[in-house]
Structure formats: structure tokens, C-alpha cells
C-alpha positions in Angstrom: 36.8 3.4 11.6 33.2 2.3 10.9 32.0 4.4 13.7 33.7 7.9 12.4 32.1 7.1 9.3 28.6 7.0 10.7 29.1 10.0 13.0 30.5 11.8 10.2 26.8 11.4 8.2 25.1 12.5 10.9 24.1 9.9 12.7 24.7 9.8 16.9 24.8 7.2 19.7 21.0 8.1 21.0 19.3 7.1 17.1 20.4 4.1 17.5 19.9 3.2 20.7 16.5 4.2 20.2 16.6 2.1 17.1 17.6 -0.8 19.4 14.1 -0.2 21.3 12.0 0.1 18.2 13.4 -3.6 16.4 12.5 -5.1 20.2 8.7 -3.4 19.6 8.9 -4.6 16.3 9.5 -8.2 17.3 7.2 -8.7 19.7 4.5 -7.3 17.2 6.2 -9.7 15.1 5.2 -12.3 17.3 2.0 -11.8 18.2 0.8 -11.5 14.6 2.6 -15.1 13.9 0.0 -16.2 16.5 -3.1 -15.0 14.4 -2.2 -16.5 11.3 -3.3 -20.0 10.4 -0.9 -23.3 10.9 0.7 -22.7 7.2 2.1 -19.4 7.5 2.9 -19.9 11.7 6.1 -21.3 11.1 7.5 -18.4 8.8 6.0 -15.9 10.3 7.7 -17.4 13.9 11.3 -17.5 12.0 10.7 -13.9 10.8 10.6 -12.3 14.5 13.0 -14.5 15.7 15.4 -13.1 12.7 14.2 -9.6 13.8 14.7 -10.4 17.5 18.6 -10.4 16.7 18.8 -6.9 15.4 18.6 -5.2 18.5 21.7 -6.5 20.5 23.3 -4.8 16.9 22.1 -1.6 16.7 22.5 -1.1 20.6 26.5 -1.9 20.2 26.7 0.6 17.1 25.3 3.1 19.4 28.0 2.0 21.8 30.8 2.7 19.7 29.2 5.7 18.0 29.2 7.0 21.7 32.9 6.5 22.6 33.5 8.7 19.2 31.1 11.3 21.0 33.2 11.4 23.5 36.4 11.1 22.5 38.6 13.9 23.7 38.7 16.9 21.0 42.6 16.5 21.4 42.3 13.1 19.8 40.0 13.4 17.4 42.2 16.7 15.7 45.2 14.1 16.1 43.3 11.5 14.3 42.2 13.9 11.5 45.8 14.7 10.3 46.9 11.4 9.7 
């Protein structure tokens, strides 16, 4: 239900696997500037790209599903819109 919503606003399987990509470059930036700052920041900037380091496994499974609604057959999906 979640995934007709999104692929009703637009929104398709290849965004967000790409999105997927993007939070994993993000976290290793993440982690390589928690490496430059000094000892009293380190430990929250470490916990920030480990926090970011989860996202990815979610956005890639969104795309999943938003995928399977891609390519649903058209004879479900009319099915599904009149109940």
C-alpha cells in the first residue's frame, strides 16, 4: 500500500536505488571527516555515519517494492484500482 502511494507521486524503483548509492557515499564521507576532527567531536561525529550507514539497506528495499509495483501486470493493477 505504501509502495502505490509513492509510485503514484512520481517516484520509481531506479531514484531510490540510486538514493541507496548516494547515503553509502555519504557515509563514508561521513567517516572520513569524523577522522579530521579533534578527540571531542570524534565520537559524535563516528555515531553520526554509523546512523547514516543504516539508511541505505532502507532506501534500497523501498526501491524493491516500488519495482514489483512497476511491474505488476496492467491486469492487476486495473483490478486493484476498482476496489
Amino acid at each position: 500500500m505504501l509502495t502505490k502511494a509513492l509510485h503514484s507521486t512520481g517516484l520509481r524503483s531506479w531514484q531510490m536505488h540510486g538514493m541507496s548509492g548516494a547515503m553509502i557515499g555519504l557515509c563514508i564521507s561521513l567517516w572520513i571527516r569524523a577522522k579530521t576532527v579533534d578527540q571531542d567531536e570524534r565520537g559524535n561525529a563516528e555515531r553520526r555515519a554509523l546512523f547514516v550507514g543504516l539508511w541505505p539497506a532502507m532506501f534500497w528495499l523501498i526501491g524493491d517494492g516500488l519495482e514489483r509495483q512497476e511491474t505488476r501486470p496492467a491486469s492487476r493493477r486495473l483490478l486493484s484500482r476498482r476496489s
